[in-house]
C-alpha positions as CSV (number, residue, x, y, z in Angstrom):
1,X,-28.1,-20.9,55.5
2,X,-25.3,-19.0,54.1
3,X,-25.9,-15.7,53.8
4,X,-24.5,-13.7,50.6
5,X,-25.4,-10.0,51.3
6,X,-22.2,-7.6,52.2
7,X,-19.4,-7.8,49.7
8,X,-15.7,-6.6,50.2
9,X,-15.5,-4.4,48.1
10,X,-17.3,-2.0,45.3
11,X,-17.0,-3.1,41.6
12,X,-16.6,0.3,40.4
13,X,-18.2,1.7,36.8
14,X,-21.8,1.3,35.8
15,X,-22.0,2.1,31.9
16,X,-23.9,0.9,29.1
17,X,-26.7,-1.6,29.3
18,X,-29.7,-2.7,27.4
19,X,-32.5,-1.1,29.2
20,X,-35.2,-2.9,31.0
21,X,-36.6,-1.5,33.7
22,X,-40.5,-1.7,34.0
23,X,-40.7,2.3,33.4
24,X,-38.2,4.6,31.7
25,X,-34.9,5.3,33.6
26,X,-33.3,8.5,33.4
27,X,-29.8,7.0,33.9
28,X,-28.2,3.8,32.6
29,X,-27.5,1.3,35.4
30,X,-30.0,-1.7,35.5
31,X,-32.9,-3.7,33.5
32,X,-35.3,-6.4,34.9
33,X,-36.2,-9.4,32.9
34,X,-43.5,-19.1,41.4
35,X,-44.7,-18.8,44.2
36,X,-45.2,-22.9,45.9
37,X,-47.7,-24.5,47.2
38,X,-50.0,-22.8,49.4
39,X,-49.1,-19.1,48.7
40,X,-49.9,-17.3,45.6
41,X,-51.2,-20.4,42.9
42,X,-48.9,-22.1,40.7
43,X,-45.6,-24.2,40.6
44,X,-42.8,-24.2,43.8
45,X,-39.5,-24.9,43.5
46,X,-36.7,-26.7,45.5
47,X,-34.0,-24.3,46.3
48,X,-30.9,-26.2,45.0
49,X,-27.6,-27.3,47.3
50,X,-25.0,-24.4,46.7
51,X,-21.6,-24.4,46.2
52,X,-21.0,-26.9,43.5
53,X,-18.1,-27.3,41.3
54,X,-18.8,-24.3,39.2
55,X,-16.6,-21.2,38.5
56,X,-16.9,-17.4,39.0
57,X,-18.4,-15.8,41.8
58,X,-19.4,-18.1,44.3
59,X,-20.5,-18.1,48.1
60,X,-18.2,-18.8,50.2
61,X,-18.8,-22.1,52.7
62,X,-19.4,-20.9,56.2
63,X,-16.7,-24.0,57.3
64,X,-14.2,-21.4,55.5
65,X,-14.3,-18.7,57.3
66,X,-14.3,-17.2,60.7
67,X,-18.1,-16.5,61.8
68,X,-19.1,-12.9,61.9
69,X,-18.7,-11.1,65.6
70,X,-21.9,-11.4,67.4
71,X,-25.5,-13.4,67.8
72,X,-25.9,-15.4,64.3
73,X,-29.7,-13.3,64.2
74,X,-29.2,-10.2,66.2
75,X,-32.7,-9.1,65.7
76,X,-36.1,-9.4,64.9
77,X,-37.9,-7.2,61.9
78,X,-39.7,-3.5,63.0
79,X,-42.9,-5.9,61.6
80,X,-41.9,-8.8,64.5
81,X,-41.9,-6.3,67.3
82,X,-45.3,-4.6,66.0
83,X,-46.8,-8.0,65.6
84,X,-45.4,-8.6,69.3
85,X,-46.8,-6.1,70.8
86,X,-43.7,-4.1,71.6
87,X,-44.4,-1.0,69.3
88,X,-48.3,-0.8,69.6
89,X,-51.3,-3.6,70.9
90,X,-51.0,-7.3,69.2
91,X,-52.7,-7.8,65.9
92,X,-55.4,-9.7,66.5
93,X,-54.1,-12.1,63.4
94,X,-50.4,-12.7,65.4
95,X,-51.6,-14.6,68.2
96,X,-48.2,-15.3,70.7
97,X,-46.6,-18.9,69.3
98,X,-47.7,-18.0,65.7
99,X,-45.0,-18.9,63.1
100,X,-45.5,-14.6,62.0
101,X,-45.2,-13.8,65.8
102,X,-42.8,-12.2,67.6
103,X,-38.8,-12.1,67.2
104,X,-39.5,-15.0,64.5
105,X,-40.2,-15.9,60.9
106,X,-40.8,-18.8,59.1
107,X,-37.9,-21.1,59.7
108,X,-35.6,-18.9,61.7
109,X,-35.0,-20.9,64.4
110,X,-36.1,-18.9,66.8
111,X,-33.6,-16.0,66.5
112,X,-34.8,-13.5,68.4
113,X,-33.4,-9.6,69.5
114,X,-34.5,-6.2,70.1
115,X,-35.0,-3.6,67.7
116,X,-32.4,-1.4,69.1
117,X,-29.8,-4.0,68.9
118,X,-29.8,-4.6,65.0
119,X,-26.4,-4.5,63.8
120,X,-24.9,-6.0,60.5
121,X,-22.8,-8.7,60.6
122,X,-18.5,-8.1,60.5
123,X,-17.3,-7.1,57.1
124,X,-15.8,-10.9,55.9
125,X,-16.1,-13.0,52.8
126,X,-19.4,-15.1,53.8
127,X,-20.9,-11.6,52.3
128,X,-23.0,-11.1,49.1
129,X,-21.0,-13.6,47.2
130,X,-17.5,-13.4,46.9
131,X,-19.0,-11.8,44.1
132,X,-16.7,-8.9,44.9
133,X,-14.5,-9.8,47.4
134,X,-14.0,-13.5,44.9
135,X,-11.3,-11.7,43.0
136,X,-9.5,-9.8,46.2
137,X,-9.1,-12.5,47.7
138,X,-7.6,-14.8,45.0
139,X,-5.4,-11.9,44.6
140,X,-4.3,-12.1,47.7
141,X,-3.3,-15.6,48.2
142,X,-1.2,-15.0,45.6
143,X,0.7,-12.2,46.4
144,X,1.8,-9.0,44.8
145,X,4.5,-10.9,43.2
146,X,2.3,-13.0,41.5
147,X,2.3,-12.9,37.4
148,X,-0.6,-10.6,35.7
149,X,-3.2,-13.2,34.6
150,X,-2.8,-14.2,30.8
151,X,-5.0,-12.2,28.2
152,X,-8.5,-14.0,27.9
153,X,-10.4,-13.5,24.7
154,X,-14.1,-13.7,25.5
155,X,-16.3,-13.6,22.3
156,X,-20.2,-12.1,22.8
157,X,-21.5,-14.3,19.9
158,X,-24.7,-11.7,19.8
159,X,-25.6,-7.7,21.2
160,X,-28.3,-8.6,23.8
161,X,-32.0,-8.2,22.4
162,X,-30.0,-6.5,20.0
163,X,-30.8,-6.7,15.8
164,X,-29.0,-10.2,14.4
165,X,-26.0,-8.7,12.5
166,X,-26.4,-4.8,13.3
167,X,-23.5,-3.0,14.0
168,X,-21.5,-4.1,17.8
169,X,-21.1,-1.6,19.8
170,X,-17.3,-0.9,21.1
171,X,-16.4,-3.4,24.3
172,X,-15.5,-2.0,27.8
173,X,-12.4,-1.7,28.9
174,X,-12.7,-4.4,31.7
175,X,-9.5,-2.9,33.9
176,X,-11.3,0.5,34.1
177,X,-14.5,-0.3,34.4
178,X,-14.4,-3.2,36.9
179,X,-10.5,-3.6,38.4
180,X,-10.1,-6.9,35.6
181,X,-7.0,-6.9,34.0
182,X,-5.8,-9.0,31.4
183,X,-9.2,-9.5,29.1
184,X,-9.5,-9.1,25.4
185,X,-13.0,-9.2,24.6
186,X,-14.8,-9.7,21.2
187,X,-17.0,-9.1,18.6
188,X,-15.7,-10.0,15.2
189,X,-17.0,-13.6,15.0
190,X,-14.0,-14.2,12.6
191,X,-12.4,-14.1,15.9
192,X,-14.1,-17.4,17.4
193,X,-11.1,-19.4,17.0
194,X,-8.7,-17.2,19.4
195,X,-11.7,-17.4,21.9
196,X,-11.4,-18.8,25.4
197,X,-15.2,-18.2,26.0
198,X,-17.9,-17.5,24.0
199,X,-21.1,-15.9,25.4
200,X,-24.5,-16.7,24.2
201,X,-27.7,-15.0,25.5
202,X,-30.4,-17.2,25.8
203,X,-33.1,-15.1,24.4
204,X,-31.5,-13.9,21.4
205,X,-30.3,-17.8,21.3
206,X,-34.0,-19.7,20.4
207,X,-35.2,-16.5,18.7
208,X,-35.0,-16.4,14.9
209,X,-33.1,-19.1,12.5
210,X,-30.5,-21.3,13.9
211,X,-27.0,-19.4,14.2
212,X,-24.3,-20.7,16.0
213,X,-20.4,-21.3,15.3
214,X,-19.1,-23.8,12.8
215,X,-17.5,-26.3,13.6
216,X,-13.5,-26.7,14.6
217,X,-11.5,-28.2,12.0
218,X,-12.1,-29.4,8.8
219,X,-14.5,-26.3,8.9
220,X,-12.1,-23.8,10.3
221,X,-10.0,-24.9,6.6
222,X,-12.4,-24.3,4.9
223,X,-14.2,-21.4,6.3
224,X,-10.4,-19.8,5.1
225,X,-11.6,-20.8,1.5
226,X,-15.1,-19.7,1.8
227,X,-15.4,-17.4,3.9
228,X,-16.4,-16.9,7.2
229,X,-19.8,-16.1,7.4
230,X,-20.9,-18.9,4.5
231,X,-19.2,-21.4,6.4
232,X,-21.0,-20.3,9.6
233,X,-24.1,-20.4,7.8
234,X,-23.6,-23.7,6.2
235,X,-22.8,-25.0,9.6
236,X,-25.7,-23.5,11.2
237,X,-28.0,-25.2,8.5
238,X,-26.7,-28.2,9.1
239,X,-26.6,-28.6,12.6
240,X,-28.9,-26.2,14.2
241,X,-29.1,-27.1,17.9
242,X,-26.0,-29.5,18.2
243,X,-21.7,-28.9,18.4
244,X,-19.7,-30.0,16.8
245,X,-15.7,-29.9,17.6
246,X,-15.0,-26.5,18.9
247,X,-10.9,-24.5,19.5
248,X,-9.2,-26.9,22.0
249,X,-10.2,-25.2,25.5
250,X,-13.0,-23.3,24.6
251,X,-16.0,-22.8,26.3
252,X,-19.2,-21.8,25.9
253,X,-21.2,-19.9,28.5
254,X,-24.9,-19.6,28.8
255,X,-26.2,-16.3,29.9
256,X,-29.7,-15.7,31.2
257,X,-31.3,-13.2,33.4
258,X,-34.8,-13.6,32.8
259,X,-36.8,-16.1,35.1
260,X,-37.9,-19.7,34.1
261,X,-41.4,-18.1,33.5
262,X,-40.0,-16.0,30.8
263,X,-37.1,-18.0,29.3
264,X,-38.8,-19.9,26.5
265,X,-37.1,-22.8,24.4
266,X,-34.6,-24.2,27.6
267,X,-35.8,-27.7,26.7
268,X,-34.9,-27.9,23.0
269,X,-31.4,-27.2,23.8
270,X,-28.9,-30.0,23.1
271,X,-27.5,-31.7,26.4
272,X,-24.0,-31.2,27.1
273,X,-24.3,-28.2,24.7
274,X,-22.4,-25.2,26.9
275,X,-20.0,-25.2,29.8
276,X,-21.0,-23.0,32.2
277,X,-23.6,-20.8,33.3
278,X,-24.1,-16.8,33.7
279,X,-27.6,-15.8,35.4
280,X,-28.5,-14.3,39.2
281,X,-28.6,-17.5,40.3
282,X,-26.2,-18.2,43.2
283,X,-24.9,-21.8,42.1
284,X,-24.5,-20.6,38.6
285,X,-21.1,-21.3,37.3
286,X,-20.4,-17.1,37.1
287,X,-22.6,-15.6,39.1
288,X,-24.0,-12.0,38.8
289,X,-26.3,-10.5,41.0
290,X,-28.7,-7.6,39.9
291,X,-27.4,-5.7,42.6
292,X,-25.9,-6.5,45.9
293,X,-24.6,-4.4,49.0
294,X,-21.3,-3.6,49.7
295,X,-19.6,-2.3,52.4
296,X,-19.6,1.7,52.6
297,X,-16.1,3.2,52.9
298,X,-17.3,6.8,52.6
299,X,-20.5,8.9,52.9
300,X,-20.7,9.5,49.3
301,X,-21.7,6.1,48.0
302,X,-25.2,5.7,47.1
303,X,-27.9,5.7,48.9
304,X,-26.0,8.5,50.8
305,X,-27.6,9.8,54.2
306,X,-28.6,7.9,57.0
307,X,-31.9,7.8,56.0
308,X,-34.2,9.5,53.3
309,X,-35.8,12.9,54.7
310,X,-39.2,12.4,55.4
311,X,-40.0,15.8,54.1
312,X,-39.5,14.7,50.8
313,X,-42.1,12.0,51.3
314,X,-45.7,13.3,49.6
315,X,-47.0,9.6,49.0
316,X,-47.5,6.8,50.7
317,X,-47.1,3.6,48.3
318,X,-45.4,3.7,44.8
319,X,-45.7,1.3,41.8
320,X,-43.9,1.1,38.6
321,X,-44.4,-2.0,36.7
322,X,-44.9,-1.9,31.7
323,X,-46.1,-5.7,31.7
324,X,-49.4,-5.8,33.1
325,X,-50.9,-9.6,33.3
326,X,-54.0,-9.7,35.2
327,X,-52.9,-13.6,35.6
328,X,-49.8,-12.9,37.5
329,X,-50.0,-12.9,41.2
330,X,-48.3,-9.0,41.3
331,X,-51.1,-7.9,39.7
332,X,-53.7,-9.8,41.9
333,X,-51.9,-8.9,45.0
334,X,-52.0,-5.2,44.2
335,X,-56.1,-5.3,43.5
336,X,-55.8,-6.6,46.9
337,X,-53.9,-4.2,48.8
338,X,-55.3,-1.4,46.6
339,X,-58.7,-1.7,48.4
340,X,-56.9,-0.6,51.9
341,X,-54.7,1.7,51.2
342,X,-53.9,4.0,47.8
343,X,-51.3,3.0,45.7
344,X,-50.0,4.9,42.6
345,X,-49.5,3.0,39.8
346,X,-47.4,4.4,37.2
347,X,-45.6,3.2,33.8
348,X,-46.8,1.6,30.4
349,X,-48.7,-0.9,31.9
350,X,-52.8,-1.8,33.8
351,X,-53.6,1.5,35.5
352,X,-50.5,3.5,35.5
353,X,-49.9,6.7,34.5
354,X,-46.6,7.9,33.1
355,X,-43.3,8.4,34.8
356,X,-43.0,12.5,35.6
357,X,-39.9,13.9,33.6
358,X,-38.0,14.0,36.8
359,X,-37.1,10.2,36.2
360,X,-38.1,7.0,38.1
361,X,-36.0,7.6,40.9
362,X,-36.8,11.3,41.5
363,X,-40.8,9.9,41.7
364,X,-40.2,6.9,44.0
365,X,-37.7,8.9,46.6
366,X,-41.0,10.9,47.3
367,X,-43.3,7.7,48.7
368,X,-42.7,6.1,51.9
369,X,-43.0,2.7,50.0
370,X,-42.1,0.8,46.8
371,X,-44.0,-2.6,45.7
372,X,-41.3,-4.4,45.0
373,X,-42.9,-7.2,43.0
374,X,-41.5,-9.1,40.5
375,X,-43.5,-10.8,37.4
376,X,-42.4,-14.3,38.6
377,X,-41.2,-16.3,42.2
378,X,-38.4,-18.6,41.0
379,X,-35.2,-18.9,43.5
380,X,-32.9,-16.1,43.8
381,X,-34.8,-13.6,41.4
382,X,-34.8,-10.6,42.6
383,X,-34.2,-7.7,39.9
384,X,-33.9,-4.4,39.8
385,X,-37.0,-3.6,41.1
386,X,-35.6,-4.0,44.8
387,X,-31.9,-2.6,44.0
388,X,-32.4,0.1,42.0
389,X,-36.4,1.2,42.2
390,X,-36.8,0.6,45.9
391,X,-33.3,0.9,47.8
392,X,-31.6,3.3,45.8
393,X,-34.5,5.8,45.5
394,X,-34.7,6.0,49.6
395,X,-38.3,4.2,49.8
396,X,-38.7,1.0,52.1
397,X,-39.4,-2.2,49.8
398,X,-42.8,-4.3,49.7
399,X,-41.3,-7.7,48.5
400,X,-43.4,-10.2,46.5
401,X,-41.1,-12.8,44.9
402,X,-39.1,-16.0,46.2
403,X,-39.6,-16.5,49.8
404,X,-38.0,-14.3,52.9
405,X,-35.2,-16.5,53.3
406,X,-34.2,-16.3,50.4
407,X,-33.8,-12.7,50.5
408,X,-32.2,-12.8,53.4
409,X,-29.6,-14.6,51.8
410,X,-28.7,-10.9,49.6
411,X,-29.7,-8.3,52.7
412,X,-30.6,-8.0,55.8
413,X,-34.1,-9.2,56.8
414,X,-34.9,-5.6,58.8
415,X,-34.2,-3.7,55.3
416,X,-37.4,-4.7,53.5
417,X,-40.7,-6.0,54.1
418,X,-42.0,-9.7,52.8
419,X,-45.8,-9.5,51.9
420,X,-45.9,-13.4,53.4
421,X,-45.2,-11.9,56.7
422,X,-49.2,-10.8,56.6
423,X,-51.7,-13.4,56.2
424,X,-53.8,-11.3,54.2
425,X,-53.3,-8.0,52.2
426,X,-55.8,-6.0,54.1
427,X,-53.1,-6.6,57.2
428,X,-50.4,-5.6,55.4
429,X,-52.5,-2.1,54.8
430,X,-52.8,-1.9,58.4
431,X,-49.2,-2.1,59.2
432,X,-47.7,0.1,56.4
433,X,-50.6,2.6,58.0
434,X,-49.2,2.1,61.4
435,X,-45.5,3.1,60.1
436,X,-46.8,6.3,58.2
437,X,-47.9,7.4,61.7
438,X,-44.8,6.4,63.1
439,X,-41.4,7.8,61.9
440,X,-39.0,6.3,64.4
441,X,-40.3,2.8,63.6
442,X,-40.7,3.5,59.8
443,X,-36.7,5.0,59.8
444,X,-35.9,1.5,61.2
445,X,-35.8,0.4,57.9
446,X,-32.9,2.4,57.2
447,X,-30.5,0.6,59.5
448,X,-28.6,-1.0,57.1
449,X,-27.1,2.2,55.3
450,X,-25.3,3.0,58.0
451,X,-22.8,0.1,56.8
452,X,-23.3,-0.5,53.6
453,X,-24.6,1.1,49.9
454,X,-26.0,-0.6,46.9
455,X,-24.2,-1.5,43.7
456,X,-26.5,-2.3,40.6
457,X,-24.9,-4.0,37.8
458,X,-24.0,-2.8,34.3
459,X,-25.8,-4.5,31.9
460,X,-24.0,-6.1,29.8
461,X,-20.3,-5.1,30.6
462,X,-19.9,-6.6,34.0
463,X,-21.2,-10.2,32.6
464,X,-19.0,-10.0,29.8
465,X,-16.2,-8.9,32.1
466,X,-16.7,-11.5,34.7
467,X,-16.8,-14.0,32.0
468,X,-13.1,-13.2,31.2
469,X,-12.6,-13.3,35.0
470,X,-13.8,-16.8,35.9
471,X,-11.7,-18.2,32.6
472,X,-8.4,-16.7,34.5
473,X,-9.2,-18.3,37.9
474,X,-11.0,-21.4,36.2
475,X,-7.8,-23.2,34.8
476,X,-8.2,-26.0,32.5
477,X,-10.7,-28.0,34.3
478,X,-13.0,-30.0,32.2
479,X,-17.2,-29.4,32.6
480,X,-20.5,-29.5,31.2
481,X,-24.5,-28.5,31.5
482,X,-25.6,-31.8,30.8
483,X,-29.4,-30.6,31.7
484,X,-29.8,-27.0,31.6
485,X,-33.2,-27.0,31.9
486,X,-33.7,-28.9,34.5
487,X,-31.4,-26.8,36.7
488,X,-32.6,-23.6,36.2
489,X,-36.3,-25.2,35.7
490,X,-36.2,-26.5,39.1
């Protein structure tokens, strides 16, 4: 299993985004948007083979690089070694040998450690992705003599969830904002033909009438007779879910960061229709992550501290979730673990009340804990809710979303708790009990700043940026979704 959390560097910037948190944020920086058999009801999924012949970000392949220094699993979780017996007496629900029990998890292989022991791995590119270090590296190889990469015109064919033919707001300057030189991005669709890459989000894609580019050519002659925007219309009439001939090298790049749950109309997309893909799914063709962790270079960087003072924690177990769906296993979890310990619940949504003027963050950094749940399990969603919510505001996640592993993948597994590491929620109550009584233990779960800090990604500059990134490094080489549904479906 290759892991992905660590990156080389810090993409700097965090600007403008469309907001969608799941409770009003007092700064810009992030938004947000099934569990298998034998968990939490509904669908599983098969976590796909990585590495394929995509572009952009992309984790690197263990075979090409030197391992990290030291024991492969250098530790087991502060929940292991209570379960084990070595913090406090065995749960009577972790008998020894249990796949929950001690130094273990579900398909670890048997790594085992001491708490005291925990260390991250070396600082290399099998981190995060080389979704930071991608571009050093590349830069690297080719020297500091190399040429500046050509100017790349990426065209955003709609503002995200923004009003069809409002007024676009100004780009980002990509070099600024994100260390990406050479990118020319777009708004003026009368643009489209000096396009390397256009972007199309998916929701704004199968909501209202059909609007996509017309087609290269004979309609690029007469769109100069016409008009632009009847052409496009007449085109769009015509052939509302097909392409025709499109500007010689062009390509057109799906972009998605809402879950298969919540990403209606993927099946009545033509096939072959776009090149690539954008989303937080690690084999996407670009990759980009909610938010990742990066190596920290300076005590400034955020989270800063060692550790969150515990004087600042009133509460115990902190909430904030708008969409309430008594059908969704978040909500159905919580009404369990609500019955053994107090959780506060606030936001738009169920039983909350609203956000205190201090901001989200101000009201998590004062609980202990932060339920972490997302509104659907699908592979390699995990939102905001963990980066920005839970690790950022100093509280110790509660996970409820793809399985531990694949978390471990983005961070290490003795930052966050997994609510399938309890057979039941009522145990889960128990042991975030036992931590409230102990502070040594609970602090554990700080560990991993002393190495690294969290990076939440600018919605939607750094997509559009890394867009014009992966179209420098791509080349000319040929490619096509020919089932985009049943990728990111599966």
């Amino acid at each position: 299993m290759r892991r992905l959390w660590g990156a080389a560097r810090e993409p700097s910037g965090a600007g403008w985004e469309q907001e969608r948190a799941e409770a009003p944020q007092e700064a810009p920086g992030a938004w947000s948007g099934r569990p298998g058999p034998g968990r939490r009801g509904g669908e599983g999924w098969a976590a796909p083979a990585l590495g394929g012949a995509g572009l952009g970000p992309r984790p690197l392949d263990s075979r090409a690089a030197p391992p990290a220094p030291g024991p492969r699993c250098g530790s087991s979780t502060p929940a292991d070694a209570w379960r084990a017996g070595q913090l406090g007496p065995l749960a009577p629900w972790a008998p020894s040998g249990s796949p929950v029990g001690a130094g273990g998890r579900r398909g670890d292989g048997g790594c085992r450690g001491s708490l005291g022991r925990w260390r991250p791995p070396g600082v290399t590119c099998t981190a995060l992705v080389a979704y930071a270090c991608w571009g050093s590296a590349a830069a690297a190889a080719l020297g500091a003599a190399a040429d500046p990469p050509r100017p790349v015109g990426v065209l955003l064919w709609w503002e995200p969830f923004g009003r069809r033919g409002g007024a676009a707001r100004p780009p980002p300057d990509c070099r600024l904002r994100f260390n990406i030189s050479g990118c020319r991005l777009l708004t003026d669709r009368a643009t489209y033909g000096d396009a390397r890459a256009v972007l199309f989000h998916h929701r704004d894609l199968v909501k209202g009438p059909p609007d996509w580019p017309p087609p290269w050519g004979v309609r690029a002659r007469t769109a100069e007779l016409l008009g632009y925007e009847e052409a496009a219309a007449a085109a769009a009439a015509e052939a509302p879910a097909t392409s025709g001939p499109r500007p010689p090298g062009q390509r057109w790049v799906w972009m998605n960061f809402e879950s298969p749950s919540h990403s209606p109309g993927l099946r009545s997309l033509a096939s072959n229709l776009f090149n690539w893909t954008l989303s937080y799914r690690a084999d996407s063709d670009v990759f980009v992550p909610y938010g990742h962790l990066y190596p920290r270079s300076h005590p400034g960087q955020q989270p800063s501290g060692l550790a969150p003072p515990l004087s600042r924690k009133r509460g115990l177990v902190a909430w904030v979730v708008s969409h309430w769906d008594e059908r969704q296993a978040r909500v159905r979890y919580y009404r369990q673990l609500s019955q053994h310990v107090a959780v506060d619940v606030f936001g738009r949504g169920g039983p909350g009340q609203p956000v205190p003027p201090s901001g989200l963050l101000h009201t998590v950094a004062r609980y202990k804990f932060y339920l972490a749940f997302e509104n659907s399990q699908h592979l390699d969603y995990i939102t905001e809710k963990l980066w920005r919510n839970a690790l950022l505001a100093g509280a110790v996640p509660v996970v409820l979303g793809p399985d531990r592993a694949n978390y471990e993948r983005f961070m290490p597994r003795g930052a966050f708790i997994h609510v399938d590491d309890f057979p039941s929620a009522s145990s889960l109550a128990t042991y975030l009990l036992f931590l409230d009584r102990s502070p040594a233990v609970y602090l554990r779960y700080f560990h991993w700043r002393r190495s690294y800090a969290v990076h939440i990604t600018s919605f939607w500059d750094e997509p559009w940026c890394r867009v014009c990134q992966a179209v420098q490094r791509a080349g000319d080489r040929p490619k096509s979704i020919r089932n985009l549904a049943g990728w990111f479906e599966r």
